[in-house]
C-alpha positions in Angstrom: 0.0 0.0 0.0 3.1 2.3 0.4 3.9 2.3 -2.8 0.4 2.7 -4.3 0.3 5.6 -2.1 3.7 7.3 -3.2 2.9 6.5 -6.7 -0.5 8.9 -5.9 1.8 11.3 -4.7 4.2 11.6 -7.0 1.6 11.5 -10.0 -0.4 14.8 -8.3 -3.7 12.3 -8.4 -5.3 15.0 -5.6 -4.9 18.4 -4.1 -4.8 19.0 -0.1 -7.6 22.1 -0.2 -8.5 24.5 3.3 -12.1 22.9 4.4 -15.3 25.4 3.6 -16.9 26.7 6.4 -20.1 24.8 7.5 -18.8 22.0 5.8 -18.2 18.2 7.6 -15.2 16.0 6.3 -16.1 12.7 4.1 -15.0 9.8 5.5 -13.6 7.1 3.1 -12.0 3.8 3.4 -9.0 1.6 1.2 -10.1 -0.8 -1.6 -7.5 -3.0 -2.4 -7.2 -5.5 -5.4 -4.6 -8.0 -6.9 -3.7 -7.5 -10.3 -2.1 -9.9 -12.2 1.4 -9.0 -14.6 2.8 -10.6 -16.8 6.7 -9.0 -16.9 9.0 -8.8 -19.6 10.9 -12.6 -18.6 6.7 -13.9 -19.3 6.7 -14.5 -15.6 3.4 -13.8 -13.7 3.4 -11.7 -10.6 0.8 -10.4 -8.4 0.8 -6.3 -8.1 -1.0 -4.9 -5.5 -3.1 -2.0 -5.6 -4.7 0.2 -3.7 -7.0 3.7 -4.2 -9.1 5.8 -1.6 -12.9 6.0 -2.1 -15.5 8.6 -0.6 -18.3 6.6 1.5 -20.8 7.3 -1.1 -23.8 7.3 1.0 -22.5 10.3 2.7 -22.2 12.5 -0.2 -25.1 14.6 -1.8 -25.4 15.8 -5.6 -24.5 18.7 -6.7 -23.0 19.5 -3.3 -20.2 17.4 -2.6 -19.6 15.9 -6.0 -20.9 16.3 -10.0 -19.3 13.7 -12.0 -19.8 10.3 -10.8 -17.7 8.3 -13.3 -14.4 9.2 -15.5 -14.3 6.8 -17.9 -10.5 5.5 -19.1 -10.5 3.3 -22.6 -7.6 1.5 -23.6 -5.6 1.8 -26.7 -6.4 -2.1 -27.7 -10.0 -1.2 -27.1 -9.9 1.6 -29.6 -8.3 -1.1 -31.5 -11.0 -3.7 -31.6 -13.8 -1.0 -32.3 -12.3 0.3 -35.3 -11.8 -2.6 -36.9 -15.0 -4.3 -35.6 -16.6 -1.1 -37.4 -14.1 -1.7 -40.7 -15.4 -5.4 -40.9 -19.1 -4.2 -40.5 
């Protein structure tokens, strides 16, 4: 998890902000998952990772968030659309 974290960190993935007034922290919690790689000797290996997530029944629309989802697409995925869509 302590190198998940430094990775955050080094990568600027958030900004520490002063706390409105009249406003209450979010609490959050760790979710952790095993990833499985494949290095460049073919050998698997387990990766570790780790990101923070906001207790989302403690937030409210519009007030404490307005995007719920950031989608990230692949290059491989781009990939096998366009040439899905060629074939068709």
């Amino acid at each position: 998890m302590k190198e998940e974290f430094n990775s955050l960190i080094e990568n600027d993935t958030w900004n520490l902000i002063s706390l409105p007034n009249n406003r209450k922290v979010l609490g959050g919690k760790w979710v952790y998952k095993r990833k499985r790689v494949v290095d460049a000797n073919g050998e698997l290996r387990i990766r570790y990772k780790a990101r923070w997530v906001v207790k989302d029944y403690l937030q409210r629309h519009g007030i404490d968030f307005d995007q719920t989802w950031a989608s990230v697409i692949k290059l491989m995925t781009y990939k096998a659309l366009f040439a899905y869509a060629a074939a068709n």
